[in-house]
TINU-294679 format. One record per residue (C-alpha): residue in one letter; chain; residue number from 1; x negated, y negated, z. Coordinates in Angstrom, 2 decimals. Each point is the difference from the previous one (the first is absolute). Layout:
PT  code  unit  pos       xx       yy       zz
PT     A     A  NUM        X        Y        Z
...
# end
This chain:
PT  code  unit  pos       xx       yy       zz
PT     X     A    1  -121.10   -80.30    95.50
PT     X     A    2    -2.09     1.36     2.46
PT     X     A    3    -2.90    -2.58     1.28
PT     X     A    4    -3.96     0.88     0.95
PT     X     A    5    -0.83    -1.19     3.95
PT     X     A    6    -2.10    -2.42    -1.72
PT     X     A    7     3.00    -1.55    -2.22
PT     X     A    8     2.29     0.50     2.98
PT     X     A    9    -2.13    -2.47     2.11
PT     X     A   10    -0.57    -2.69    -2.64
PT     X     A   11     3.89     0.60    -0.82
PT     X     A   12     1.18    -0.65     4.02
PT     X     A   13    -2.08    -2.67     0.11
PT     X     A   14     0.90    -1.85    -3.03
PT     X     A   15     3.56     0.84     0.90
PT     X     A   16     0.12    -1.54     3.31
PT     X     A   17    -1.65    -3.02    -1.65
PT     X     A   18     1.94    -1.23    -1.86
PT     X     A   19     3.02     0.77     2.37
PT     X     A   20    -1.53    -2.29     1.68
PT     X     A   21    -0.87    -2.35    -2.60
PT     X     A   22     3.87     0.02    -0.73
PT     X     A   23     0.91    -1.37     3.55
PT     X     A   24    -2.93    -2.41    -0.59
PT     X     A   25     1.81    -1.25    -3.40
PT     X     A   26     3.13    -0.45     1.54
PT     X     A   27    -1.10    -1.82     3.75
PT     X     A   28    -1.01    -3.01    -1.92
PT     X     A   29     4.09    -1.07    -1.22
PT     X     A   30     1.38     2.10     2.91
PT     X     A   31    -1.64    -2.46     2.69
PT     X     A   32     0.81    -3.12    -1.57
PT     X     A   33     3.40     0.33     1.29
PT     X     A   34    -2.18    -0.43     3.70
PT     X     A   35     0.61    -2.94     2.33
PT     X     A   36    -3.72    -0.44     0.05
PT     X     A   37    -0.30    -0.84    -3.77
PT     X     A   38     0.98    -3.06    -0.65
PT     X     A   39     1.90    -0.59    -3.53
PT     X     A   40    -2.89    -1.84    -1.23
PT     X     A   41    -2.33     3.04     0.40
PT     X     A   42     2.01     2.09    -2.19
PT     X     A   43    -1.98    -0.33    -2.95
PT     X     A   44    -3.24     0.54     1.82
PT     X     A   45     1.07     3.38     1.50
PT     X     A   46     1.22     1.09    -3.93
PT     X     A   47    -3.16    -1.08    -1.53
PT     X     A   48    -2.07     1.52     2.96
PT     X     A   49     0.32     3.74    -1.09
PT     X     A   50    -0.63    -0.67    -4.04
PT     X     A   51    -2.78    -1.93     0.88
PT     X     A   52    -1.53     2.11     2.17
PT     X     A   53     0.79     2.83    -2.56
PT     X     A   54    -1.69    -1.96    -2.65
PT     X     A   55    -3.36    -0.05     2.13
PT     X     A   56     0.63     3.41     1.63
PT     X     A   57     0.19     1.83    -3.80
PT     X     A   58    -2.80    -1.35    -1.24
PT     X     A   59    -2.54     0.13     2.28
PT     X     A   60     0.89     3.50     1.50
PT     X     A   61     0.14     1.26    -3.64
PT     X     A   62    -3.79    -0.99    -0.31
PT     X     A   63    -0.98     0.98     3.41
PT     X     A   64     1.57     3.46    -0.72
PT     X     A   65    -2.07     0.44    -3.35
PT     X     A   66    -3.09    -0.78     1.47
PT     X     A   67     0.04     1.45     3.00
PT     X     A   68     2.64     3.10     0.04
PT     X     A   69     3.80     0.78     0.31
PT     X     A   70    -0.72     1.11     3.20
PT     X     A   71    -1.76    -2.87     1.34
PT     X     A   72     2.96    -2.37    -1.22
PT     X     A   73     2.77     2.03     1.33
PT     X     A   74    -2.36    -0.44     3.33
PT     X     A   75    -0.40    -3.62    -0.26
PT     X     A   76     3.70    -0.42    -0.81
PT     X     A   77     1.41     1.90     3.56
PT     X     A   78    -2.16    -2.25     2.03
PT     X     A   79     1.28    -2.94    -1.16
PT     X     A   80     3.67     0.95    -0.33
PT     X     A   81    -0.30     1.22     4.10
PT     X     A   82    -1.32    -3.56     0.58
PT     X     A   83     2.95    -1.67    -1.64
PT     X     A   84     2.82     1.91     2.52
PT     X     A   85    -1.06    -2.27     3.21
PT     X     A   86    -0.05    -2.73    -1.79
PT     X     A   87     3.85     0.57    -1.30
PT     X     A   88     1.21     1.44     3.59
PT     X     A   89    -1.81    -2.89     1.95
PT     X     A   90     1.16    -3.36    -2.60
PT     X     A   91     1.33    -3.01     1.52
PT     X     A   92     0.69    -1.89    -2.59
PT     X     A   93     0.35    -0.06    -4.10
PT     X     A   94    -4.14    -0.38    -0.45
PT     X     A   95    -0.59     3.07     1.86
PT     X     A   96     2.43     1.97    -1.70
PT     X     A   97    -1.38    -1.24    -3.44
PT     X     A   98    -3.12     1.83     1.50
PT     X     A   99     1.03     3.12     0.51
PT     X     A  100     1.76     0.09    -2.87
PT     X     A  101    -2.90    -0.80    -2.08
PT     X     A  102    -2.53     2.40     1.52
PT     X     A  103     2.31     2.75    -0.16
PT     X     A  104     0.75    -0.92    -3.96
PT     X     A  105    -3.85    -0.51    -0.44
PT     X     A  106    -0.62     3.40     1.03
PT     X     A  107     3.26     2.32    -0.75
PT     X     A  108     0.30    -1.87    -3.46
PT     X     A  109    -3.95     0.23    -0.51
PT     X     A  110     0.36     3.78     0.99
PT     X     A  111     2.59     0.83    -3.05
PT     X     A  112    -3.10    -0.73    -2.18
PT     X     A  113    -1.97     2.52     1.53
PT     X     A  114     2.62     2.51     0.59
PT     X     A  115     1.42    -0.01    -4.24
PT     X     A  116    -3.56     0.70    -0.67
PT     X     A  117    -0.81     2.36     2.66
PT     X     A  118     3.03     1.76    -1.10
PT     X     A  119    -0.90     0.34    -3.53
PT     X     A  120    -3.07     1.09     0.56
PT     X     A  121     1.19     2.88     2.46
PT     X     A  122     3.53     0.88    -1.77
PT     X     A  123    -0.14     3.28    -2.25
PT     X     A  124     1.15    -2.02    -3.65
PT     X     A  125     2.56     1.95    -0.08
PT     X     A  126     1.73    -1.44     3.43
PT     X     A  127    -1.79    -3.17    -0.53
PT     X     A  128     2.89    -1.92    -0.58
PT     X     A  129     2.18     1.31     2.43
PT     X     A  130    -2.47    -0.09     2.51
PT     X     A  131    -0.40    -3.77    -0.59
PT     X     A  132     3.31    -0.76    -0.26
PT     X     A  133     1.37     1.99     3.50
PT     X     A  134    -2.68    -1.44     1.81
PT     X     A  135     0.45    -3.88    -1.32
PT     X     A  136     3.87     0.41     0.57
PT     X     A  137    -0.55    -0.01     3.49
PT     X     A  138    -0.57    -3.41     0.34
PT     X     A  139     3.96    -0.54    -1.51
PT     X     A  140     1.11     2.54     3.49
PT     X     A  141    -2.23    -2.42     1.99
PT     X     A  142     1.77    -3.14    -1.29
PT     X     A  143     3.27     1.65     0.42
PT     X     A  144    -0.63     1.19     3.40
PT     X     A  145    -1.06    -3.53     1.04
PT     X     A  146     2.63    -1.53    -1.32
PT     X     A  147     2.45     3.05     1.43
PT     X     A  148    -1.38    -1.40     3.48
PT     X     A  149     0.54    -3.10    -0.54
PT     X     A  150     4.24    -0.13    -0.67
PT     X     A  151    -0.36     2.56     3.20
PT     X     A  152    -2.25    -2.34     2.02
PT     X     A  153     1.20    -3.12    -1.32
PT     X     A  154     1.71    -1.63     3.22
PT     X     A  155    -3.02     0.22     1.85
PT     X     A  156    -3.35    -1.34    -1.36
PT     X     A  157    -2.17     1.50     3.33
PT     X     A  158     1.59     3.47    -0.91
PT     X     A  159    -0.73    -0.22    -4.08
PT     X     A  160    -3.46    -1.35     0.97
PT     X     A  161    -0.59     3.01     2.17
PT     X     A  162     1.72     2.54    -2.59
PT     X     A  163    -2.60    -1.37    -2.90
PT     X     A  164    -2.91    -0.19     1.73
PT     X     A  165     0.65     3.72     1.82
PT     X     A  166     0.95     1.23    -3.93
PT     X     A  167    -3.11    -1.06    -1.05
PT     X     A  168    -2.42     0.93     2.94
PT     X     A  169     1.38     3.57    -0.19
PT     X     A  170    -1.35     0.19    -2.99
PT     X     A  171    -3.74    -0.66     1.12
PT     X     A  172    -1.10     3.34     1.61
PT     X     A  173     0.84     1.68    -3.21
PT     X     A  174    -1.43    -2.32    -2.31
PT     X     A  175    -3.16    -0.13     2.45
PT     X     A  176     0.02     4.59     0.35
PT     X     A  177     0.56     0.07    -4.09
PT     X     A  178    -2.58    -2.21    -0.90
PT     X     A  179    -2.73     1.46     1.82
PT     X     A  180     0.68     3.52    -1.21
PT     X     A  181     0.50    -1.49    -3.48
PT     X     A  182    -3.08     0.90    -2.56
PT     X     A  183    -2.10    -2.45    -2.57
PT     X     A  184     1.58     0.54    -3.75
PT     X     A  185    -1.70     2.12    -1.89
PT     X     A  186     0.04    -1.78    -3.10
PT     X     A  187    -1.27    -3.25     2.02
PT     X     A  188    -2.74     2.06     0.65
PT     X     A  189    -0.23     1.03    -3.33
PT     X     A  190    -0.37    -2.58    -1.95
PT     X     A  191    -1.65    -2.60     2.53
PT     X     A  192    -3.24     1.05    -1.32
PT     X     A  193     0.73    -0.10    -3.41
PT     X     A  194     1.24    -2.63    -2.70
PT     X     A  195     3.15    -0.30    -1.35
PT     X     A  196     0.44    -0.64    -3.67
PT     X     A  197     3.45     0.17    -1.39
PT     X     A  198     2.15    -2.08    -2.38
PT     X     A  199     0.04    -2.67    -2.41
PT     X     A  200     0.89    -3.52     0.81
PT     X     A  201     3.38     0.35    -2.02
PT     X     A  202     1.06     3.07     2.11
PT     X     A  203    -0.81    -2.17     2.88
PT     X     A  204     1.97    -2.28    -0.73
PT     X     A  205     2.85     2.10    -0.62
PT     X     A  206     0.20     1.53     3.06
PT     X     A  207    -0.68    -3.26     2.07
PT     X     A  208     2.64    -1.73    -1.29
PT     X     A  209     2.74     2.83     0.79
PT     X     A  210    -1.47     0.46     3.35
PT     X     A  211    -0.32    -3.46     0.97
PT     X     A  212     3.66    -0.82    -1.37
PT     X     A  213     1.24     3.11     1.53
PT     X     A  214    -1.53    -1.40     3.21
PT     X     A  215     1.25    -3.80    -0.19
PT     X     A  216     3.82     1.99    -0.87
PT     X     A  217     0.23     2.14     2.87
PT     X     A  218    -1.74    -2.27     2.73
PT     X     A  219     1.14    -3.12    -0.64
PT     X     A  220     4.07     1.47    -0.66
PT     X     A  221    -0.44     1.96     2.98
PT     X     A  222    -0.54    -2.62     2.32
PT     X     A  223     2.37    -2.71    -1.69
PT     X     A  224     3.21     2.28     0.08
PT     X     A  225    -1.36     2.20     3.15
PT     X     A  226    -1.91    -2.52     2.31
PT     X     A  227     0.31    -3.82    -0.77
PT     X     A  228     3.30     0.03    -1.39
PT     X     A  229     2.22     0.56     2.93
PT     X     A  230    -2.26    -2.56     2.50
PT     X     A  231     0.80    -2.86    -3.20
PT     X     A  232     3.49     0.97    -1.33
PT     X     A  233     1.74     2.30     2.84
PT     X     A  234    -1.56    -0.56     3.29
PT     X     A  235     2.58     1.91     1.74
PT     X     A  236    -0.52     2.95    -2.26
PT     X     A  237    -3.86     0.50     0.21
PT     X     A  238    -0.25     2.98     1.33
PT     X     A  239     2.64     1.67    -1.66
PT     X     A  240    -1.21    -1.01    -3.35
PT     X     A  241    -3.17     1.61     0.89
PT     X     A  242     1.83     3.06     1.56
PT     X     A  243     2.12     0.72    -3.35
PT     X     A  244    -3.11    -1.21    -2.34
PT     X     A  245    -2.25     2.66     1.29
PT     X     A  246     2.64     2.46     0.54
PT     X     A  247     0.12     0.63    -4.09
PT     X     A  248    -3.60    -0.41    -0.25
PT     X     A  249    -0.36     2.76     3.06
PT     X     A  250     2.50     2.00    -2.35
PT     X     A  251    -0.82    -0.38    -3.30
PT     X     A  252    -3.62     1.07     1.57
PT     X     A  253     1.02     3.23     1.61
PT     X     A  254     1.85     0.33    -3.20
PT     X     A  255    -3.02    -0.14    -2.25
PT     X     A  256    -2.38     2.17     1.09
PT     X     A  257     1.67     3.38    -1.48
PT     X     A  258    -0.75    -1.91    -3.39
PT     X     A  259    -2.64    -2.42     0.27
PT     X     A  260    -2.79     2.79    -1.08
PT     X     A  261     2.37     0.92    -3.62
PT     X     A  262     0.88    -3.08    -0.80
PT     X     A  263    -2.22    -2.07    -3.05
PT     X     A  264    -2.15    -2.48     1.97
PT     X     A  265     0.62    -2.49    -3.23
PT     X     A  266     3.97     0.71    -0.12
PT     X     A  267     0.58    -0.14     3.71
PT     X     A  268    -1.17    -3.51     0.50
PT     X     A  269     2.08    -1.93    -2.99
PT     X     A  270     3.14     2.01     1.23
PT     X     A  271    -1.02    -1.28     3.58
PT     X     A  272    -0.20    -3.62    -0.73
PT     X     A  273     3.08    -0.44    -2.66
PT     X     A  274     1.76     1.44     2.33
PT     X     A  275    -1.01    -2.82     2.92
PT     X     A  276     0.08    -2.60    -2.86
PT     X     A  277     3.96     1.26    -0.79
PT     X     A  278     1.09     0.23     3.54
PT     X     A  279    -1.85    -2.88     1.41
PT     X     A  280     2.03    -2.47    -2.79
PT     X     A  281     3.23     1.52     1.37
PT     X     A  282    -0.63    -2.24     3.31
PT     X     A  283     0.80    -2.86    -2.11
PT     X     A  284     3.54     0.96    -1.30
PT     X     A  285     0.69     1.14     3.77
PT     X     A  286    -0.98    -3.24     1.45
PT     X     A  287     2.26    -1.52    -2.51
PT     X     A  288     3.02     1.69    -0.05
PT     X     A  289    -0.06     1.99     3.78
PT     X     A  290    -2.48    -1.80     1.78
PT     X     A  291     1.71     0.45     3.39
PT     X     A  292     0.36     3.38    -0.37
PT     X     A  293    -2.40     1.96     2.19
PT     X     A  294     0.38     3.54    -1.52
PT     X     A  295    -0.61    -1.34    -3.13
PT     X     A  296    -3.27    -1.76     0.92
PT     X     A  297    -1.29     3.17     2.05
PT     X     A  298     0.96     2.55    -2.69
PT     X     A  299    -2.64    -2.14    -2.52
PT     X     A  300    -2.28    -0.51     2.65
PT     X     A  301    -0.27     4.49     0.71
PT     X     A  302     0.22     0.59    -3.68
PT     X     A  303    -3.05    -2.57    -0.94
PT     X     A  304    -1.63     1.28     2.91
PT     X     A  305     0.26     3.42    -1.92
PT     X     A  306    -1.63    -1.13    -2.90
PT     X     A  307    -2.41    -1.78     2.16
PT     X     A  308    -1.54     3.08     1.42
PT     X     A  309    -0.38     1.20    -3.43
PT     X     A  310    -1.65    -2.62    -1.13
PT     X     A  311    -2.48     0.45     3.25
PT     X     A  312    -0.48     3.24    -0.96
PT     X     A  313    -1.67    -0.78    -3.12
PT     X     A  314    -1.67    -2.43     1.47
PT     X     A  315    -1.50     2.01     2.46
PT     X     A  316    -0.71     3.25    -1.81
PT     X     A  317    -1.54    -1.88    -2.92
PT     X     A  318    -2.10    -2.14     1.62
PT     X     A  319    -2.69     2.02     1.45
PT     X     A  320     0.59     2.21    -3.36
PT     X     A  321    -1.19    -2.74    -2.26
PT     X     A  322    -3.28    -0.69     1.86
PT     X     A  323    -3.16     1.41     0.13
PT     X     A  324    -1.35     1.51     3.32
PT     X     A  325    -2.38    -2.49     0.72
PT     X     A  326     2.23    -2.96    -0.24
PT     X     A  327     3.39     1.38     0.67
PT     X     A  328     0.73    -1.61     3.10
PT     X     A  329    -1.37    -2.95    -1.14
PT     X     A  330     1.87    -0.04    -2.84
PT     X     A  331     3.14     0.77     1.85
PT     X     A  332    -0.88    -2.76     2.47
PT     X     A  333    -0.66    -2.33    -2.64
PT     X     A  334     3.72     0.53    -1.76
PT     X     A  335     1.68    -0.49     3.53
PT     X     A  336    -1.84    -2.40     0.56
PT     X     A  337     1.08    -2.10    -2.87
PT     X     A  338     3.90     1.11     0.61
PT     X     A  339    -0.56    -1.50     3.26
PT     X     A  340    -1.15    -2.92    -0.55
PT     X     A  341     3.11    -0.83    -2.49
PT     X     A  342     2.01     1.29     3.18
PT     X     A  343    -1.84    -2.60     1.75
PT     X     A  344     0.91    -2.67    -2.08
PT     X     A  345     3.36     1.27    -0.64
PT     X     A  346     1.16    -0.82     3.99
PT     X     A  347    -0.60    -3.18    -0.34
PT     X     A  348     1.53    -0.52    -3.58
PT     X     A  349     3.56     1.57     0.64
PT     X     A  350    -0.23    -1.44     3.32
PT     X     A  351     2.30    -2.66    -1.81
PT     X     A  352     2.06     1.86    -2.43
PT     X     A  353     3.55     0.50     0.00
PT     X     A  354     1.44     3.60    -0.32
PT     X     A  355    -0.02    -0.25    -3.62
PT     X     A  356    -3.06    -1.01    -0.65
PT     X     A  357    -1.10     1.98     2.27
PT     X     A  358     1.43     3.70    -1.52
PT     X     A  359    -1.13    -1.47    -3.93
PT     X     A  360    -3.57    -0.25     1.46
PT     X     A  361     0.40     3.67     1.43
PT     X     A  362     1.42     1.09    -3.37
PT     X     A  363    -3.40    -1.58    -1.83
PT     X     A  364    -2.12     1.23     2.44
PT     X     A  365     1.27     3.92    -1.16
PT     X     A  366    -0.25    -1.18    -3.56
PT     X     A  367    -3.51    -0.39     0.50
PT     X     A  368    -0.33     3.41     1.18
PT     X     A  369     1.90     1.22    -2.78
PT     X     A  370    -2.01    -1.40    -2.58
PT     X     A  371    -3.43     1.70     1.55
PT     X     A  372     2.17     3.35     0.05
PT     X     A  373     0.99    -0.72    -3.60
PT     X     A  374    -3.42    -0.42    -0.90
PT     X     A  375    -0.79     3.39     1.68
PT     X     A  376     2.50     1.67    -2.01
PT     X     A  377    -1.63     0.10    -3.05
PT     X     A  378    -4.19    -1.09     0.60
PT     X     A  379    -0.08     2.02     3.31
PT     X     A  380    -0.07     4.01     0.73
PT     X     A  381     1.54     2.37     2.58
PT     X     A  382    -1.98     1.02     2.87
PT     X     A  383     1.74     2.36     1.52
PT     X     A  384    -1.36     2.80     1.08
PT     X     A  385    -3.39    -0.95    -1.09
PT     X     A  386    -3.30    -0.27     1.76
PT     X     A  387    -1.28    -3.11     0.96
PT     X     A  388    -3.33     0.36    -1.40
PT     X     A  389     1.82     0.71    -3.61
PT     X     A  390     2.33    -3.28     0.24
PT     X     A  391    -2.91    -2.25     1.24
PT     X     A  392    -3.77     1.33     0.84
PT     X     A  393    -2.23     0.70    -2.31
PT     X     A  394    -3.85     0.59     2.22
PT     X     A  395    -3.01    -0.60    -1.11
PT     X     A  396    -3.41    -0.20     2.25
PT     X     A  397    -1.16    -3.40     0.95
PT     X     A  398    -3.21    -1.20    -1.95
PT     X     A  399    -3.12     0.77     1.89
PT     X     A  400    -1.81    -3.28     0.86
PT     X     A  401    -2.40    -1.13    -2.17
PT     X     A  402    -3.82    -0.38     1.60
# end
C-alpha cells in the first residue's frame, strides 16, 4: 500500500504518538515499584492516567471538532513536551503523579484526534488497516517500556534516564510531522455545513456497541495489563506488562493483512467471545496451577491476543460510526465514559482477592460481548465503505431569518 506525502505525514505522526502514548500507559505501574512512591500513593499514581484520560478525551475531542484536526494534534505536542521535565526532574510521588497526568491528558486526548484524523484521510479501502497499524503502536510503546524496565530495573537513576530519553526522542519528530501535517479535508468539508443523519434507534444501536466495546477493552486492559501486577504480583509488574502487550503487539502486526476483508459485524463478536472464553480460563488456572508461572503467562499473551482484536474494532469503528462534525466528540465522549468506570474500577478491586478479582475481568468482557452480539444482527459492515455513506448525510444550514 503505497501512501500520498500528505498521508505519510499524518501517518508518522500518529505513529510516533502513540509510541509514545504506549510508554506513557505503562510509566504509571512501572514507577510504583520507585523508592520515592510511597505504598500509600499507589492508587493515586493508577488512577492518575484514567483520570486524566477521562478529561483529556473529552475535551480534546470537542476542541478538535470545532477548531480542526490540525489545531488539536498542535495543542496536544505542546503539552505532552511540557510533561517530560516534569517526569525527569520529580522528587517525590506528587510530582510524578504530574507528569504522568499531563502526559496522559495530552497523548490520551491526542488518540481522539488522531482515529478521526485518520478516518477522514485513509482511502476506505485501507481505512481499517491504517487505523489499526497506527493505534498498535501504542502496545510496542508499552512493551518497550516495560522491556526497559526488567533491563534497568537495579537502578532507578538509570530507568529514570532510559524513560524520559525514550520519550524525549520522540519530540523532534512529533514537533517536524505536525507542522508539515495538513487540515482534513472532510473537516473542512463539512464545517460549514449541517449534518443530518440517523434515527434515534440507529443511534442507539451503535452507541451501545461502541461504548461497551470501549468499557471491554479499556477497563480489561488495564486490570490484567497495568493494575494487576502493582495489587496481586508486585514483583512481576513489569513482566506482566512486557508479556501482556507482547500478544497485543502481535496479534496487531498480525491483523492488518485482514482487518480491511474481514465483516466489521462478524469480527467484533468473534473478538470478544474469544476474550470472554480465555479470560474465564484464569480461574481454573488459579485453582488448580496457581503457582505455575508458564501457565499464568501463556493466558496472560493469549488474552492479550484477543485483546488487540477487540481494540481493533474498537478503534476502526469508532470514528466509522460518527458523523464528521461530531466524530471526535463522539469518540471522546465513549472513552470518556470507559474511563471513568476505569476510574472507579482502581479503587474497587483495590480490595479484591485474585478470584474476585479475574470473575470481575470475566464480566467486564461479557459486557463487551453482549454490545458485539447486539451488532451481529441490528448493525452493518463497514468495510470498505466511505464515511460519508456509513454516517453523513449534508444538508445546507438554514439561512437566518430577518
Amino acid at each position: 500500500m503505497a501512501l500520498s506525502r500528505r498521508l505519510a505525514v499524518i501517518v508518522a505522526s500518529a505513529s510516533v504518538t502513540m509510541f509514545a502514548w504506549g510508554v506513557v500507559l505503562a510509566l504509571a505501574p512501572l514507577l510504583t515499584e520507585w523508592p520515592i512512591v510511597p505504598r500509600s500513593y499507589d492508587v493515586y499514581l493508577l488512577v492518575a492516567p484514567p483520570a486524566s484520560l477521562l478529561a483529556g478525551s473529552f475535551l480534546m475531542g470537542r476542541f478538535t471538532d470545532a477548531f480542526g484536526r490540525r489545531s488539536g494534534f498542535m495543542a496536544d505536542m505542546v503539552m505532552f513536551s511540557a510533561s517530560i521535565p516534569l517526569i525527569l526532574l520529580a522528587r517525590g510521588a506528587l510530582d510524578l503523579i504530574a507528569g504522568v497526568a499531563l502526559a496522559e491528558f495530552s497523548l490520551g486526548g491526542d488518540e481522539t484526534t488522531l482515529l478521526a484524523y485518520l478516518a477522514e484521510e485513509a482511502p476506505e479501502e485501507h481505512r481499517g488497516k491504517l487505523l489499526v497499524g497506527v493505534t498498535n503502536m501504542a502496545n510496542v510503546g508499552a512493551l518497550t517500556a516495560s522491556a526497559l524496565a526488567i533491563l534497568t530495573g537495579l537502578s532507578v537513576s538509570t530507568q529514570r534516564l532510559a524513560f524520559v530519553a525514550l520519550l524525549a526522542s520522540v519530540v523532534p519528530v512529533i514537533v517536524v510531522t505536525r507542522l508539515m501535517a495538513p487540515e482534513s479535508f472532510m473537516w473542512l468539508k463539512y464545517r460549514s455545513w449541517k449534518s443530518v443523519t440517523l434515527s434515534r434507534r440507529d443511534y442507539a444501536v451503535r452507541l451501545y456497541f461502541l461504548i461497551t466495546m470501549a468499557i471491554t477493552v479499556v477497563l480489561t486492559y488495564a486490570l490484567m495489563a497495568l493494575v494487576i501486577g502493582p495489587y496481586l504480583f508486585p514483583k512481576l509488574t513489569d513482566w506482566i506488562i512486557f508479556i501482556y502487550n507482547l500478544g497485543e503487539s502481535l496479534a496487531g502486526f498480525a491483523l492488518l493483512p485482514f482487518i480491511d476483508s474481514t465483516s466489521r459485524r462478524t469480527f467484533p463478536f468473534a473478538a470478544y467471545l474469544g476474550g470472554v472464553v480465555t479470560m474465564a480460563l484464569f480461574i481454573p488456572q488459579y485453582m488448580v496451577a496457581r503457582g505455575s508461572l508458564v501457565a499464568f503467562g501463556s493466558l496472560l499473551f493469549l488474552n492479550g491476543v484477543f485483546g488487540e482484536m477487540a481494540w481493533a474494532a474498537r478503534v476502526v469503528m469508532e470514528p466509522e460510526l460518527f458523523p464528521t462534525r461530531l466524530r471526535a466528540t463522539g469518540v471522546g465522549a465513549v472513552r470518556a465514559a470507559a474511563y471513568s468506570l476505569y476510574v472507579a474500577s482502581v479503587f474497587f478491586t483495590a480490595s479484591f482477592n485474585n478470584v474476585a478479582y479475574l470473575l470481575y475481568n470475566v464480566g467486564l468482557w461479557a459486557v463487551g460481548l453482549s454490545g458485539a452480539s447486539l451488532w451481529l444482527p441490528k448493525g452493518f459492515d463497514t468495510s470498505g465503505r466511505p464515511l460519508e455513506a456509513i454516517s453523513d448525510v449534508i444538508a445546507p444550514d438554514r439561512p437566518s431569518r430577518g
